[in-house]
N, CA, C and O atoms as a Tripos MOL2 file, in Angstrom:
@<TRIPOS>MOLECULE
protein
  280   279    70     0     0
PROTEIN
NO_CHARGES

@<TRIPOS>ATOM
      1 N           6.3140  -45.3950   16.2090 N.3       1 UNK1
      2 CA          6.5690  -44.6930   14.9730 C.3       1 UNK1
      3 C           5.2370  -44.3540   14.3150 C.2       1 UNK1
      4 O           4.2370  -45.0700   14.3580 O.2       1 UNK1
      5 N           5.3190  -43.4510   13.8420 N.am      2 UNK2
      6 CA          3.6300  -42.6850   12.9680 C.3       2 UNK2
      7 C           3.8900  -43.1860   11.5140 C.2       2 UNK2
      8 O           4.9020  -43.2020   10.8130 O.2       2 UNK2
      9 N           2.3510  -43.6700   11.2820 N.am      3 UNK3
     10 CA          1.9840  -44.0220    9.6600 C.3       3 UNK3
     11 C           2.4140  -42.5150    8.8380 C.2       3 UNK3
     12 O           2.3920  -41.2910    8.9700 O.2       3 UNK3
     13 N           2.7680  -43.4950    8.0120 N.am      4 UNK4
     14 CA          3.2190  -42.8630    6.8140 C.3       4 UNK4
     15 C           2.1890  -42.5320    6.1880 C.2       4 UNK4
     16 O           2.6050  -41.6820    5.4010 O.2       4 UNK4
     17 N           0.9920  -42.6660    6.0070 N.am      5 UNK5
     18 CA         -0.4590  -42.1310    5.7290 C.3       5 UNK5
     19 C          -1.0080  -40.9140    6.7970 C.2       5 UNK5
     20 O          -1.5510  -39.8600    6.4660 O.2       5 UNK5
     21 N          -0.7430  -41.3200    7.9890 N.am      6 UNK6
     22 CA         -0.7500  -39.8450    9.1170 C.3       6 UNK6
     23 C          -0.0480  -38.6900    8.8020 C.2       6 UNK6
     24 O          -0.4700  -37.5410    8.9330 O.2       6 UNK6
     25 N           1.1990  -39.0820    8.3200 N.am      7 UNK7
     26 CA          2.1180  -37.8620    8.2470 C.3       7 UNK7
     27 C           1.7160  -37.5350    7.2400 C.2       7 UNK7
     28 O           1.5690  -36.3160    7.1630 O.2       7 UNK7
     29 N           1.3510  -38.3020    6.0400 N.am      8 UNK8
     30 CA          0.6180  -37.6220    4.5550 C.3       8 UNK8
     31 C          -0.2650  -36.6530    4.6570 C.2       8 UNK8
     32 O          -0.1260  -35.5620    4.1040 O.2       8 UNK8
     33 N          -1.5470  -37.0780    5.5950 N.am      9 UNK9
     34 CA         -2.2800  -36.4960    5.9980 C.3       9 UNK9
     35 C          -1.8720  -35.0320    6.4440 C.2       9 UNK9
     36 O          -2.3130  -34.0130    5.9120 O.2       9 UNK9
     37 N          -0.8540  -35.0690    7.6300 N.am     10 UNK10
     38 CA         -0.6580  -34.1340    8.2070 C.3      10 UNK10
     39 C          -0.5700  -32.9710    7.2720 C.2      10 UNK10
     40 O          -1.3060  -31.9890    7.1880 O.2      10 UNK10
     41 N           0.9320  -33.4340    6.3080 N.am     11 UNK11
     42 CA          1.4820  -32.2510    5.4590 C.3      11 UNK11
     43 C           0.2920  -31.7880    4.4480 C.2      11 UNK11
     44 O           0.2800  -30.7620    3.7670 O.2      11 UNK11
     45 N          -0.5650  -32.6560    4.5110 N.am     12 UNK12
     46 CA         -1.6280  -32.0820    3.2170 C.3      12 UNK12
     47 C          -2.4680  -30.8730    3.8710 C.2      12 UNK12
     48 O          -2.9330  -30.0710    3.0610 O.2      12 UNK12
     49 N          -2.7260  -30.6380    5.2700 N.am     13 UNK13
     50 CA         -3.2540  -30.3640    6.1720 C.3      13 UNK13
     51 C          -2.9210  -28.7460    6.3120 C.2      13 UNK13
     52 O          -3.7150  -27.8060    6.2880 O.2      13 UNK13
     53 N          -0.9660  -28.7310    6.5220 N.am     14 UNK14
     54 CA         -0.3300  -27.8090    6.5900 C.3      14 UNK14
     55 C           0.0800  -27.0730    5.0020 C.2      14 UNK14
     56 O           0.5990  -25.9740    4.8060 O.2      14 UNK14
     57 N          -0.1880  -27.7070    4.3830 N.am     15 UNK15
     58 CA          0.0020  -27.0840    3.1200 C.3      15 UNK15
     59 C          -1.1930  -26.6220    2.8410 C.2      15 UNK15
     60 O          -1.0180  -25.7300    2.0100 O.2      15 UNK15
     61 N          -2.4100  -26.7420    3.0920 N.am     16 UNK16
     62 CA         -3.8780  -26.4920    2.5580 C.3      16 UNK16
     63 C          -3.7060  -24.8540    3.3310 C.2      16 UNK16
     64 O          -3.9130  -23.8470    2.6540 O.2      16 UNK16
     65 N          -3.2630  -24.7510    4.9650 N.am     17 UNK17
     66 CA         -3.4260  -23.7470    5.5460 C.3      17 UNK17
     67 C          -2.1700  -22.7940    4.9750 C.2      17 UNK17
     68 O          -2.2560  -21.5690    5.0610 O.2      17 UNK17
     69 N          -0.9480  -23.4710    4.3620 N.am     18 UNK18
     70 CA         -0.2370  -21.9860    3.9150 C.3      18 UNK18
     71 C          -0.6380  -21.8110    3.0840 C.2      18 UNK18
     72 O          -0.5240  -20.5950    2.9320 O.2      18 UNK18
     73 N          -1.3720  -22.4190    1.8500 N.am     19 UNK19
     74 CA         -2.3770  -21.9620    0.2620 C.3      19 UNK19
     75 C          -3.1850  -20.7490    0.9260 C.2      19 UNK19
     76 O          -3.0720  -19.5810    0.5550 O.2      19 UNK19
     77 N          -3.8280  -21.0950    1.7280 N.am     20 UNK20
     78 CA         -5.1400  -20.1030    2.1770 C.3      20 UNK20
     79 C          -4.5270  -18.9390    3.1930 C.2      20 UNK20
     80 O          -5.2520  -18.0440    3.6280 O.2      20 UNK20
     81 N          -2.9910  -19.0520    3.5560 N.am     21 UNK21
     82 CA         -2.6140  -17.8980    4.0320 C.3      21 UNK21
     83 C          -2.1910  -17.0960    2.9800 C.2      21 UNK21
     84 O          -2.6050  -15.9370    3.0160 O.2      21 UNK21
     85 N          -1.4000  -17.4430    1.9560 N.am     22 UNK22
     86 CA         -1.0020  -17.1050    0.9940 C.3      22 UNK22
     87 C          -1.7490  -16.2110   -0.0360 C.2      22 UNK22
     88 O          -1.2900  -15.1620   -0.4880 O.2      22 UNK22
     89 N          -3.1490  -16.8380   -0.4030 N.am     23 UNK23
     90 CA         -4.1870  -15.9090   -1.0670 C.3      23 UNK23
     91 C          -5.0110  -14.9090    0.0670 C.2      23 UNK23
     92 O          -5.9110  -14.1170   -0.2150 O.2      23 UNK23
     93 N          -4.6830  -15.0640    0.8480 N.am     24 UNK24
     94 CA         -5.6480  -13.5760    2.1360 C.3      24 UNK24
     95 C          -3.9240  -12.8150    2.5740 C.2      24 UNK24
     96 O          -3.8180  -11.8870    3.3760 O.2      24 UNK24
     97 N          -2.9810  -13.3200    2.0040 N.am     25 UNK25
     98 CA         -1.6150  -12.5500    1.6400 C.3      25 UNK25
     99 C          -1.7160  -11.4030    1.0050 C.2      25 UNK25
    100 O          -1.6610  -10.2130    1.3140 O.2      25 UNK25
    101 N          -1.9190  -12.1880   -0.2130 N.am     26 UNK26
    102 CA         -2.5620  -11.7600   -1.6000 C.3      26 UNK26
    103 C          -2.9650  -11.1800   -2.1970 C.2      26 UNK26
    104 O          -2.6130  -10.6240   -3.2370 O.2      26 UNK26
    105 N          -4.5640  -11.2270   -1.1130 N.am     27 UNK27
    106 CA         -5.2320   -9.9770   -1.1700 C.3      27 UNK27
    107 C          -5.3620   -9.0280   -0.6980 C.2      27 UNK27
    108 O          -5.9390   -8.1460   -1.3330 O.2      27 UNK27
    109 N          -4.9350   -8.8000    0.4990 N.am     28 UNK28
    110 CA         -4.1380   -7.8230    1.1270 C.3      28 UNK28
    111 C          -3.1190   -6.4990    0.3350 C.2      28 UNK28
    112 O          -3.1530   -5.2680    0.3140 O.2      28 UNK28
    113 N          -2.2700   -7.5510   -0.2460 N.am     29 UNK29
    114 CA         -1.3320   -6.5520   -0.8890 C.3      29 UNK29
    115 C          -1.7000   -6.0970   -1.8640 C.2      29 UNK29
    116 O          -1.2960   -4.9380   -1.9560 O.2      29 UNK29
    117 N          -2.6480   -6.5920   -3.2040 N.am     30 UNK30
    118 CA         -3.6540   -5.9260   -3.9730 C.3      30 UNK30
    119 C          -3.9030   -5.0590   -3.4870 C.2      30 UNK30
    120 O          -3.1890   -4.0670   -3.6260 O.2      30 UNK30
    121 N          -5.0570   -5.0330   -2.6740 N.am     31 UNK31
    122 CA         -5.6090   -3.9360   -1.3410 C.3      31 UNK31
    123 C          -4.9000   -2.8970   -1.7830 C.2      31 UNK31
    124 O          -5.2200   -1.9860   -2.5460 O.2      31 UNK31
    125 N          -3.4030   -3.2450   -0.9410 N.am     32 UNK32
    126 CA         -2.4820   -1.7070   -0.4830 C.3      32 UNK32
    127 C          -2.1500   -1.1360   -1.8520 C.2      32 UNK32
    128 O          -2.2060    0.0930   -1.9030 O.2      32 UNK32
    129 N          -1.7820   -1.8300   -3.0840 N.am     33 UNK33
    130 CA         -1.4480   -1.3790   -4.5350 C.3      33 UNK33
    131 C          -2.1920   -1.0690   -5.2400 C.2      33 UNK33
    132 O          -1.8510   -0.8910   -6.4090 O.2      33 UNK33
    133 N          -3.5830   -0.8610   -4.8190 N.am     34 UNK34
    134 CA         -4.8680   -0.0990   -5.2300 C.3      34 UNK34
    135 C          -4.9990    1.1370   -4.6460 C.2      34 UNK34
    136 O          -5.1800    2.2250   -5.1930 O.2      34 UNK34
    137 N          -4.8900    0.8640   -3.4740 N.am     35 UNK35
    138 CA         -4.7030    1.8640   -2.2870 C.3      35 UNK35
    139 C          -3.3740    3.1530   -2.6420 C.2      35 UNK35
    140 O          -3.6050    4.2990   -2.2550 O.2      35 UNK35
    141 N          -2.3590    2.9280   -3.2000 N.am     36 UNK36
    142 CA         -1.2280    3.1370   -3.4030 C.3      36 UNK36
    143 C          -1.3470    4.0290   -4.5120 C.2      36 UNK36
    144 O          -0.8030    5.1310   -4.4500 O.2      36 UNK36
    145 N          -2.1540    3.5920   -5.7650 N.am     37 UNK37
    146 CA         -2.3730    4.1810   -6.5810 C.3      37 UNK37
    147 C          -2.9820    4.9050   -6.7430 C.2      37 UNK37
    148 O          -2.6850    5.8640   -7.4550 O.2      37 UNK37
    149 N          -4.4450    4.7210   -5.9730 N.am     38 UNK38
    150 CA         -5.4620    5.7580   -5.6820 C.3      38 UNK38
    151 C          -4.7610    6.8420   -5.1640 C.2      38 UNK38
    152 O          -5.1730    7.8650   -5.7120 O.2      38 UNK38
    153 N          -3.8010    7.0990   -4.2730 N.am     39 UNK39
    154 CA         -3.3080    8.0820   -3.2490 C.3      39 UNK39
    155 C          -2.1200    8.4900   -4.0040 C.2      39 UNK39
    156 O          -1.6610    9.5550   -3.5940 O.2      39 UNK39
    157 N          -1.3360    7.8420   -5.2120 N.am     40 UNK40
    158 CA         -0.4000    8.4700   -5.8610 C.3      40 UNK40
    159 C          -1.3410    9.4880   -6.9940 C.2      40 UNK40
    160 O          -0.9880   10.6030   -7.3790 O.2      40 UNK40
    161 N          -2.4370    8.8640   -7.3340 N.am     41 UNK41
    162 CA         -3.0850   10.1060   -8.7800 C.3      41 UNK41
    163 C          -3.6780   10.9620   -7.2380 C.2      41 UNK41
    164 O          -2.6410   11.5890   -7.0200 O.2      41 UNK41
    165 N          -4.3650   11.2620   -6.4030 N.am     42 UNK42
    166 CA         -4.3520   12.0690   -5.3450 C.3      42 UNK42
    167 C          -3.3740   12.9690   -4.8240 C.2      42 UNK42
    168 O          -3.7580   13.9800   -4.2360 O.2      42 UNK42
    169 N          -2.5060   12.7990   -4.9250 N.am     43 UNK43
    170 CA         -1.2740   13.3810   -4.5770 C.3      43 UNK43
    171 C          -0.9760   14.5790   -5.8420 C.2      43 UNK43
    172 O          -0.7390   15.7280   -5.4700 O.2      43 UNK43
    173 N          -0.9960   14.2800   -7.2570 N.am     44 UNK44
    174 CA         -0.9570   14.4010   -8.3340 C.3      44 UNK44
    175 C          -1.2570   15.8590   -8.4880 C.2      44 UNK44
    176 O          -0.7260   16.9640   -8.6010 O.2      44 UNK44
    177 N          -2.8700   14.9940   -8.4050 N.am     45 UNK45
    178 CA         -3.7780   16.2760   -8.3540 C.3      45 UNK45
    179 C          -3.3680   17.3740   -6.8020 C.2      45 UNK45
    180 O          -3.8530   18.4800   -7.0390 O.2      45 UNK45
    181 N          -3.0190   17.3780   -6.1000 N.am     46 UNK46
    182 CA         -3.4990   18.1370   -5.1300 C.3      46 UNK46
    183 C          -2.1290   19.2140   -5.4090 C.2      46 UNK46
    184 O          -2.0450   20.4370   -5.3060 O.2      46 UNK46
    185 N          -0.9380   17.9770   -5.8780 N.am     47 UNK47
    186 CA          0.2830   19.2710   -6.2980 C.3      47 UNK47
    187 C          -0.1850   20.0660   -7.6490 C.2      47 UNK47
    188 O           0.1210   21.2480   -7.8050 O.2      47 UNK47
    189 N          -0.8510   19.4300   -8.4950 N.am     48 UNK48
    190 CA         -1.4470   20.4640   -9.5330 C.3      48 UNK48
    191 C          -2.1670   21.4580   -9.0460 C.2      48 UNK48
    192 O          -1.9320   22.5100   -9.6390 O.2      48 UNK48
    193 N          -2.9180   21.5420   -8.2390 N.am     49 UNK49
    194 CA         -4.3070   22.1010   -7.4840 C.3      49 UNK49
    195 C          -2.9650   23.1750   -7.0880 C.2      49 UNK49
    196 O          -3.2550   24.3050   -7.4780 O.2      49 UNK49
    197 N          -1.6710   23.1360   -6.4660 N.am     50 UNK50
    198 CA         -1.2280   24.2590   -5.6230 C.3      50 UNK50
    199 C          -0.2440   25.0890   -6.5030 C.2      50 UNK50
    200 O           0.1930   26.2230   -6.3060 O.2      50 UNK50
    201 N          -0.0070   24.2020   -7.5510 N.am     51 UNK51
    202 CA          1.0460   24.8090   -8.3270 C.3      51 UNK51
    203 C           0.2420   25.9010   -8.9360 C.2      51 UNK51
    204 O           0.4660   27.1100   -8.9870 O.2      51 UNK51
    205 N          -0.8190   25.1350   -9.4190 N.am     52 UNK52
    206 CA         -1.9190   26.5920  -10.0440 C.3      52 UNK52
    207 C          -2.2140   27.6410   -9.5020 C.2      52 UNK52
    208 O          -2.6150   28.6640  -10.0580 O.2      52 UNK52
    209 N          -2.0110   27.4330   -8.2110 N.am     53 UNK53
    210 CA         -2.9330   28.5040   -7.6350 C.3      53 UNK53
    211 C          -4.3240   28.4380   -7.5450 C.2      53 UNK53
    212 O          -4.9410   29.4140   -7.1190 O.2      53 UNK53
    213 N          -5.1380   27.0010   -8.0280 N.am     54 UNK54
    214 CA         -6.1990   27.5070   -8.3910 C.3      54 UNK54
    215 C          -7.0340   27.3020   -6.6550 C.2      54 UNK54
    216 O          -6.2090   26.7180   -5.9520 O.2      54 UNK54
    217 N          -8.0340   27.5270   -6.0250 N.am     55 UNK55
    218 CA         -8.6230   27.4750   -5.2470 C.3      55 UNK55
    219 C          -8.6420   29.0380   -4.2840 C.2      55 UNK55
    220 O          -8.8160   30.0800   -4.9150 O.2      55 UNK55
    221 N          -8.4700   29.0900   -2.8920 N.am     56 UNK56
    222 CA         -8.6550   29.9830   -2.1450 C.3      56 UNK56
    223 C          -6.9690   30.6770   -1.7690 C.2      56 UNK56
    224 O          -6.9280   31.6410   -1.0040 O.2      56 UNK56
    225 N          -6.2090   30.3560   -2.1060 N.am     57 UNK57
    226 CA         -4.6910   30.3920   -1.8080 C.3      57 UNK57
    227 C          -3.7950   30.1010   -2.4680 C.2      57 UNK57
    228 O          -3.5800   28.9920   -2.9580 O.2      57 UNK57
    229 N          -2.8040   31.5980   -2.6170 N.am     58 UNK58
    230 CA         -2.0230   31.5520   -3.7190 C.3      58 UNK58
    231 C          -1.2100   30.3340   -4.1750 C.2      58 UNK58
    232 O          -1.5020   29.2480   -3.6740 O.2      58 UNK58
    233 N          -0.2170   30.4050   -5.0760 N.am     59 UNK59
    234 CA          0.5000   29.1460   -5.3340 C.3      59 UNK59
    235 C           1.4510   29.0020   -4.9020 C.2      59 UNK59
    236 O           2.2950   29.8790   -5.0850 O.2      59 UNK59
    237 N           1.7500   27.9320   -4.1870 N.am     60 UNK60
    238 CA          3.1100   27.6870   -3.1220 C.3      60 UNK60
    239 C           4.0770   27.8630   -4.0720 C.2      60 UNK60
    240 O           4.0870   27.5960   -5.2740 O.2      60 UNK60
    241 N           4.8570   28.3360   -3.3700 N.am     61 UNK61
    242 CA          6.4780   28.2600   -3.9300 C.3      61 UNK61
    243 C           7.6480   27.9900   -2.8550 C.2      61 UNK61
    244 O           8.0450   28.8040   -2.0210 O.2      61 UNK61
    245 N           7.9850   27.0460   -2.9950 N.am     62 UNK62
    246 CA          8.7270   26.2160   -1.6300 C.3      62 UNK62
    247 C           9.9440   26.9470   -2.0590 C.2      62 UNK62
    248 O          10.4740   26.8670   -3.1670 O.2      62 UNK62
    249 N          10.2840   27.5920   -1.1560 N.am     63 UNK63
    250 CA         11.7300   27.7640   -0.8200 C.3      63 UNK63
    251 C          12.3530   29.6900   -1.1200 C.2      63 UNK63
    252 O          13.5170   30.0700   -1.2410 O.2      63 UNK63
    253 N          10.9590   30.6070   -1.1630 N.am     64 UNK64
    254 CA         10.6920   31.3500   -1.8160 C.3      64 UNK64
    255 C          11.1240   32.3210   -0.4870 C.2      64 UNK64
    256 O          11.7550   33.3150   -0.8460 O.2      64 UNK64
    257 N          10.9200   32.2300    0.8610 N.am     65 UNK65
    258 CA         11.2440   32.6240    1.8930 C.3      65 UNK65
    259 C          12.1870   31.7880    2.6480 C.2      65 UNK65
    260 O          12.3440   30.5700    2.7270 O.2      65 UNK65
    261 N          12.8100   32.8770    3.2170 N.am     66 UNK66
    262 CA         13.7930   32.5810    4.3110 C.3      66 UNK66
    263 C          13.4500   31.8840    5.4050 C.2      66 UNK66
    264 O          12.4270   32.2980    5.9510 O.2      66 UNK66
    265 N          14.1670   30.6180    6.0820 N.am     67 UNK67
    266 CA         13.6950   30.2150    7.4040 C.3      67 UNK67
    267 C          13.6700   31.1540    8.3020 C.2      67 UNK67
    268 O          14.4960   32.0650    8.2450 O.2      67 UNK67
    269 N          12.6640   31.0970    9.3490 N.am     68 UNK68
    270 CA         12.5580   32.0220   10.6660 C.3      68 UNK68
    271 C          13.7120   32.5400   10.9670 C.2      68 UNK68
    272 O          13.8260   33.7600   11.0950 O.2      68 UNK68
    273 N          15.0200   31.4790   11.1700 N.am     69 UNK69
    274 CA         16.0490   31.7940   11.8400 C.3      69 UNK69
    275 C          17.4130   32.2210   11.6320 C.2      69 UNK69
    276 O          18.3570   32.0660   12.4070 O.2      69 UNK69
    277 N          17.4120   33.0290    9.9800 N.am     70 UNK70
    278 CA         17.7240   33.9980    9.4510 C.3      70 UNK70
    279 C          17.1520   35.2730    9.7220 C.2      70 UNK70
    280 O          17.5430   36.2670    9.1100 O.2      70 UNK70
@<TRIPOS>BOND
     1     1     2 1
     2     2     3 1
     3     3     4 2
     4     3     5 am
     5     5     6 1
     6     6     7 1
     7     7     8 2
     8     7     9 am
     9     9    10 1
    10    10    11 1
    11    11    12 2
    12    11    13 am
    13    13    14 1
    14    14    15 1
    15    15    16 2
    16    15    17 am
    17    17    18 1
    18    18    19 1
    19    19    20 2
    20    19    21 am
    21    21    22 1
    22    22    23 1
    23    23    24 2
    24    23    25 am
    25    25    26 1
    26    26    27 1
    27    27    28 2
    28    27    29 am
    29    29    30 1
    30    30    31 1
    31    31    32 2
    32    31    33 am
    33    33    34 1
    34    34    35 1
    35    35    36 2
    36    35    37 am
    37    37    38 1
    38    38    39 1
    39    39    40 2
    40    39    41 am
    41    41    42 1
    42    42    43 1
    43    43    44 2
    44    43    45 am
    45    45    46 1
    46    46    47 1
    47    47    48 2
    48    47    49 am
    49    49    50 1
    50    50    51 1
    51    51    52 2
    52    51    53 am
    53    53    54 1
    54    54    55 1
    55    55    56 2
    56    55    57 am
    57    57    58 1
    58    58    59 1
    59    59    60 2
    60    59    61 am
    61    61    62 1
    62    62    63 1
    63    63    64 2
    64    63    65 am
    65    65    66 1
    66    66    67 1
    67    67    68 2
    68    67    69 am
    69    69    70 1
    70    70    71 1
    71    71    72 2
    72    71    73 am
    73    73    74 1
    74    74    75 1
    75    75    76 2
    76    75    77 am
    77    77    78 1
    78    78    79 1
    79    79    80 2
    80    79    81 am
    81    81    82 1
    82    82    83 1
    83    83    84 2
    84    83    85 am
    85    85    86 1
    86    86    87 1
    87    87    88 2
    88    87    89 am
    89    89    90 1
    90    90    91 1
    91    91    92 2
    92    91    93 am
    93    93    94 1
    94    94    95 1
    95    95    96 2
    96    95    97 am
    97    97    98 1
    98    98    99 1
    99    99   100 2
   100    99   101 am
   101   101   102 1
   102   102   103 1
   103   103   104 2
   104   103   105 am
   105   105   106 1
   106   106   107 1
   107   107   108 2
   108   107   109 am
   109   109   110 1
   110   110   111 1
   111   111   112 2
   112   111   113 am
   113   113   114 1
   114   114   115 1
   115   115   116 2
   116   115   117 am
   117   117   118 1
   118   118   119 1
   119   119   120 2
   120   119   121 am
   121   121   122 1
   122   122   123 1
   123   123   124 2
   124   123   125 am
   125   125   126 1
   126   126   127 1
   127   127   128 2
   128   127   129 am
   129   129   130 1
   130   130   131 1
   131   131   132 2
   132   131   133 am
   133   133   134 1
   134   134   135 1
   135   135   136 2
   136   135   137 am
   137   137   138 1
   138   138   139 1
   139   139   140 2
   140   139   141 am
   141   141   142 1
   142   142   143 1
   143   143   144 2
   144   143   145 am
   145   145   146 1
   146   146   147 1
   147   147   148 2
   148   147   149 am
   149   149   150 1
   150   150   151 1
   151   151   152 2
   152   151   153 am
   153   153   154 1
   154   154   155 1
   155   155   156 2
   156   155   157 am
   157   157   158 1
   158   158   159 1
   159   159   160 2
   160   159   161 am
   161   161   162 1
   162   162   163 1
   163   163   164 2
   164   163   165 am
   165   165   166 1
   166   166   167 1
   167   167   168 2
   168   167   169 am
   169   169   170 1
   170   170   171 1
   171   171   172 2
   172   171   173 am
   173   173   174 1
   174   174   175 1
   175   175   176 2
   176   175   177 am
   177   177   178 1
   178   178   179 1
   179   179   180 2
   180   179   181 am
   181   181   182 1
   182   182   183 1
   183   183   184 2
   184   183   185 am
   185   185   186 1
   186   186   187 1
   187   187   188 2
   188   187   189 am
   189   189   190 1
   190   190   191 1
   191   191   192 2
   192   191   193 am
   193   193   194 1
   194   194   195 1
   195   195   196 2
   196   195   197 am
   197   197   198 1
   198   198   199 1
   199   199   200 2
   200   199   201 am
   201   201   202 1
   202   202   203 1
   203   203   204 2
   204   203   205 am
   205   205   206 1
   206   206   207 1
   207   207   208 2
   208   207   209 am
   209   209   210 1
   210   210   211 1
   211   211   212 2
   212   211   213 am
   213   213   214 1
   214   214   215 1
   215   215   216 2
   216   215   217 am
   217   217   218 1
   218   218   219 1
   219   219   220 2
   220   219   221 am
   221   221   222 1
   222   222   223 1
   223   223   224 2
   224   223   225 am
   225   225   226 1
   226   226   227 1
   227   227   228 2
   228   227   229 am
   229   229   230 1
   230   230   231 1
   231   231   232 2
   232   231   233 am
   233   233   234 1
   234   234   235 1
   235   235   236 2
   236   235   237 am
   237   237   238 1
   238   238   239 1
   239   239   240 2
   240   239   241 am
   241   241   242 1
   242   242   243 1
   243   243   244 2
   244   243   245 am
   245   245   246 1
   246   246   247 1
   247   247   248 2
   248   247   249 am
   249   249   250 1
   250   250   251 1
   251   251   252 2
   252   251   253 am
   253   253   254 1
   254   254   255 1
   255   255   256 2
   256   255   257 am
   257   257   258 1
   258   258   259 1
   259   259   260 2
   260   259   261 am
   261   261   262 1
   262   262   263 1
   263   263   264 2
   264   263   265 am
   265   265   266 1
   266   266   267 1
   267   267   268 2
   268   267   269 am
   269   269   270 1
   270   270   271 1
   271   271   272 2
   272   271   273 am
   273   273   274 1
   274   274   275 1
   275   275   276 2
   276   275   277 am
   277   277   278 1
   278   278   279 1
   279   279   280 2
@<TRIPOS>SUBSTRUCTURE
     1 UNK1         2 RESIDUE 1 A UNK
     2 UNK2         6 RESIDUE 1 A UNK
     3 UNK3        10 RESIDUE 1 A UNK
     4 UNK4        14 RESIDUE 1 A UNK
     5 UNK5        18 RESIDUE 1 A UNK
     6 UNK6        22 RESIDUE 1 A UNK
     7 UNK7        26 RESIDUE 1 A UNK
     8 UNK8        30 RESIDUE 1 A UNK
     9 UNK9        34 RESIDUE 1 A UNK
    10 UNK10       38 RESIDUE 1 A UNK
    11 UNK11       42 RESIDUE 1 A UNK
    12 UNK12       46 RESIDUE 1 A UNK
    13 UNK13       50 RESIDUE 1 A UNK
    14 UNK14       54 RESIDUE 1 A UNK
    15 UNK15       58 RESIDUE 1 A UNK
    16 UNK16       62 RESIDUE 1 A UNK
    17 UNK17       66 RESIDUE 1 A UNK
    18 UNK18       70 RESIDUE 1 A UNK
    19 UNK19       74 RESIDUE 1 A UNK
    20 UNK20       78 RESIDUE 1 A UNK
    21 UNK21       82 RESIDUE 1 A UNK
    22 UNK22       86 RESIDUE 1 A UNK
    23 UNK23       90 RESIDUE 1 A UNK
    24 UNK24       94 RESIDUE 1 A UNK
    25 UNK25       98 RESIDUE 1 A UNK
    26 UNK26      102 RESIDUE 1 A UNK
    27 UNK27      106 RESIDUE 1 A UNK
    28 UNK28      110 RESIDUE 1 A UNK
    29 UNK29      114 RESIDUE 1 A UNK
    30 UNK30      118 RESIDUE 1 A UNK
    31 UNK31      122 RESIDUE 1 A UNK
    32 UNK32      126 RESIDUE 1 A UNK
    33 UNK33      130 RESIDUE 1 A UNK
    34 UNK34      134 RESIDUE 1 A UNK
    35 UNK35      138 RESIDUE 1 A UNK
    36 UNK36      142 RESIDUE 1 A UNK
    37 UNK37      146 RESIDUE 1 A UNK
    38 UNK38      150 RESIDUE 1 A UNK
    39 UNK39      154 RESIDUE 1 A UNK
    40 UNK40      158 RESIDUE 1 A UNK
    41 UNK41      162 RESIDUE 1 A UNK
    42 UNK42      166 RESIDUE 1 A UNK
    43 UNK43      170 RESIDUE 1 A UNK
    44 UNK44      174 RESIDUE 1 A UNK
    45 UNK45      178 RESIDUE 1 A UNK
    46 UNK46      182 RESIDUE 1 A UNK
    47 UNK47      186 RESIDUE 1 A UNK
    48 UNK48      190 RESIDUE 1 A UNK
    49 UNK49      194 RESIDUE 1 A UNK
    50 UNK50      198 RESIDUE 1 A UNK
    51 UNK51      202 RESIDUE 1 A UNK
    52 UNK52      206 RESIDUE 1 A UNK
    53 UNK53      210 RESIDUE 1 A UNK
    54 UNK54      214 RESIDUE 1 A UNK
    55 UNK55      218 RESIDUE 1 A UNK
    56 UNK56      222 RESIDUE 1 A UNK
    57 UNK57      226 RESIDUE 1 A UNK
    58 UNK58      230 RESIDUE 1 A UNK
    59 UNK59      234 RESIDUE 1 A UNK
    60 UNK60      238 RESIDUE 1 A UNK
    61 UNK61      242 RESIDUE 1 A UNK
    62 UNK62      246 RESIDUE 1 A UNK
    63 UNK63      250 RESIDUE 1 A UNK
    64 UNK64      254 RESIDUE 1 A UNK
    65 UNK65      258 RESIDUE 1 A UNK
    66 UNK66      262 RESIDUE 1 A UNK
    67 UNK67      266 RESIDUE 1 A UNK
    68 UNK68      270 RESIDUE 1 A UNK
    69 UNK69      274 RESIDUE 1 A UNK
    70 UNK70      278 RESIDUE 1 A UNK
């Protein structure tokens, strides 16, 4: 039978490594919800950018033409 101080040990062991999976979890998903946001005001802008018209090419208008296969 295993000490009851071994197995203490153990779980302190396995709990130390899910803490430290948990914060590189963590930060990870920060990461992507930075990431997320950066690319939602990106998005933003680029549909402003087409709605205007402003740059080299007129302003889209989705749905303004017929599919090909009409």
């Amino acid at each position: 039978m295993s000490n009851p101080s071994s197995e203490n040990i153990d779980l302190q062991v396995k709990l130390g490594f899910l803490e430290r999976t948990v914060e590189e979890l963590n930060a990870v998903v920060v990461a992507q919800a930075d990431q997320l946001d950066d690319l939602g005001q990106r998005l933003k802008k680029l549909e402003r950018l087409a709605r205007s018209g402003e740059g080299d090419q007129e302003p889209l208008r989705p749905h303004d033409d017929p599919p090909p296969h009409y």
